[in-house]
N, C-alpha and C positions, 0 to 999 in steps of 0.2 A: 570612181567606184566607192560606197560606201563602205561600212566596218560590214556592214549585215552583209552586204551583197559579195564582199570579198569573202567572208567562210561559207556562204551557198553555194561561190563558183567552186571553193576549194573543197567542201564537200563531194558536190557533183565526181569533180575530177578525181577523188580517193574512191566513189561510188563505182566507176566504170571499169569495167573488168569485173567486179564480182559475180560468185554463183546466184541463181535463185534462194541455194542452200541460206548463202549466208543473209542475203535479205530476209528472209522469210524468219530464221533466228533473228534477226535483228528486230522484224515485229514483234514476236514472243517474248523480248522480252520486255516491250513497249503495253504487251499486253498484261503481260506477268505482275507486273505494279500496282496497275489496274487492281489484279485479280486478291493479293497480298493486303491491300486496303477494305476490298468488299469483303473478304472473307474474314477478317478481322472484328470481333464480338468487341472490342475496347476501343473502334474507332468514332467519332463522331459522323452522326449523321447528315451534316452539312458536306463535310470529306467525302463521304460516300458517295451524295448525290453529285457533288464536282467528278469524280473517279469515273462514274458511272455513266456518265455521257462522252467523256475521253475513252470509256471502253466498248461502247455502243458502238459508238462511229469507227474506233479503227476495227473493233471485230467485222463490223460491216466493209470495211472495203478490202482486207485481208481477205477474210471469207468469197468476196466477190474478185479478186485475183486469182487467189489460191485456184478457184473452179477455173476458171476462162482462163490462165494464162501454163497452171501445172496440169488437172485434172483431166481436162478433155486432150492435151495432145499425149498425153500419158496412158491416157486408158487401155489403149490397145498394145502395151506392152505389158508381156507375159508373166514376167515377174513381177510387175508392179500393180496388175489388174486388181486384186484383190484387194490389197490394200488402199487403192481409191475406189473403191466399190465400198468400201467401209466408210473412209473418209467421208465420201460424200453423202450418205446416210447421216453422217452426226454433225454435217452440214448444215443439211435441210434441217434436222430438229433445231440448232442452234442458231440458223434465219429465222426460224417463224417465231422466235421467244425475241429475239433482238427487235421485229417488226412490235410488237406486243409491247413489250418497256420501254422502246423510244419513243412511243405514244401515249404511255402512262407518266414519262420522267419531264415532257415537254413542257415547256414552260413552269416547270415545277418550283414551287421556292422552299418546299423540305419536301421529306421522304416518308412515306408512311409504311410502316412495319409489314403491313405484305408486299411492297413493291419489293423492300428492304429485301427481305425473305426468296423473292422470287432472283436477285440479281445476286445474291449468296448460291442459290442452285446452279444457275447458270454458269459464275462464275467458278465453280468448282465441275462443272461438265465439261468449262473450257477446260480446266488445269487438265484432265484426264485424257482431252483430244490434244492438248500441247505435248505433254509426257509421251504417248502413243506414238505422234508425229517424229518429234525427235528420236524414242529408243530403236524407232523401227523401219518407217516410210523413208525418211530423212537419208540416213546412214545407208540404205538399199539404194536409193536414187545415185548416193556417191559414190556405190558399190559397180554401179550397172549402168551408168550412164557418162559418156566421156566430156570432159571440162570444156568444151567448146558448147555443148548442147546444152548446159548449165548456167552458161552464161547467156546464151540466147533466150531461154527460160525466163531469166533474172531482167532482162533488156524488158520484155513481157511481161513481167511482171513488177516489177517497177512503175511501168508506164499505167499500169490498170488500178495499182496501190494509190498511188495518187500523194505520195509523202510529202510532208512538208514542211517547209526548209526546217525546223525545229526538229522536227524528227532528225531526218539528214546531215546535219550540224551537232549532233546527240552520238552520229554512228562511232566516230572515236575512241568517246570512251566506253562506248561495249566491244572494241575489239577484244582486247583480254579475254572475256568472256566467251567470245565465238570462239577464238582459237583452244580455249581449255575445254571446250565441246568438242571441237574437231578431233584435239585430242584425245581425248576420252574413248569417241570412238575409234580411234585410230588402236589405238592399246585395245580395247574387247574385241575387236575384229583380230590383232594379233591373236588374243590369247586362243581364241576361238577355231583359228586356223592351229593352232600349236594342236589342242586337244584331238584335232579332228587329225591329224597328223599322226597322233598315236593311234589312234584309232585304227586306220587303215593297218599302221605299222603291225599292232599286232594280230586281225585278221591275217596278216600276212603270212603271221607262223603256226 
């Protein structure tokens, strides 16, 4: 077994067990990098156009997991309806701008200042649908839905993400990260329940 082959298998085998949750963070923040360089007025336009086809393509299979593997077995649940009935609204607008600049960045060997312009929009439409996902959909899913259905989710979605080994081999060192998310939520949902706790409390009297 080679060096490559030995931390794909050992990726793989830290991979299995996880939530969709944490996948899907795990993309964000593969996209996040992405989005951090495009949005950037002082970056080089060579950079960009690198950036921007590394962002193309994973928003494109994310985006095409995210639907088929969360969206549709999710929809018919009550609590969650609405919030992929949005989602998948800023879906659609966000596939048909991706089809659109992976056909103007193709074969490209620089960027020209409306493309530039057009993958700044975008990129700042994802930040907003990432943000939205995580403060709200995300933390809801963990709320309402129990950790075995999560993981089946994540098996799901996984397989339709299509990651590779780079990616995979990268999950590491965002653990940190996922977990200061989790916690995060973990604490507003406290605090959240505390307030709501008084609440009732002094309805009471």
């Amino acid at each position: 077994m080679t060096k490559k082959n030995k931390v794909v298998h050992q990726t793989f085998s830290d991979v299995i067990g996880l939530t969709v949750l944490e996948l899907i963070l795990t993309d964000h923040l593969i996209i996040k990098e992405c989005i951090d360089v495009l949005t950037n007025q002082h970056a080089k336009k060579s950079e960009k156009l690198s950036k921007a086809s590394i962002f193309l393509d994973v928003l494109y299979l994310h985006s095409h997991a995210e639907k088929k593997a969360v969206y549709a077995p999710l929809k018919t649940n009550e609590e969650l309806h609405f919030n992929i009935l949005e989602a998948e609204i800023e879906h659609s607008i966000i596939d048909n701008k991706i089809k659109t600049l992976k056909r103007k960045i193709h074969n490209s060997k620089s960027l020209k200042d409306e493309v530039q312009a057009e993958l700044k929009v975008l990129a700042e439409m994802v930040k907003l649908h990432l943000m939205e996902e995580e403060s709200e959909m995300l933390p809801k899913m963990k709320e309402v839905l129990p950790d075995y259905i999560l993981e089946e989710i994540g098996r799901d979605f996984m397989k339709l993400r299509k990651f590779t080994f780079e990616e995979l081999a990268a999950y590491p060192d965002l653990t940190g990260e996922l977990i200061e998310w989790k916690e995060s939520i973990e604490k507003d949902s406290r605090i959240f329940l505390s307030k709501m706790d008084k609440v009732v409390e002094n309805m009471q009297h």
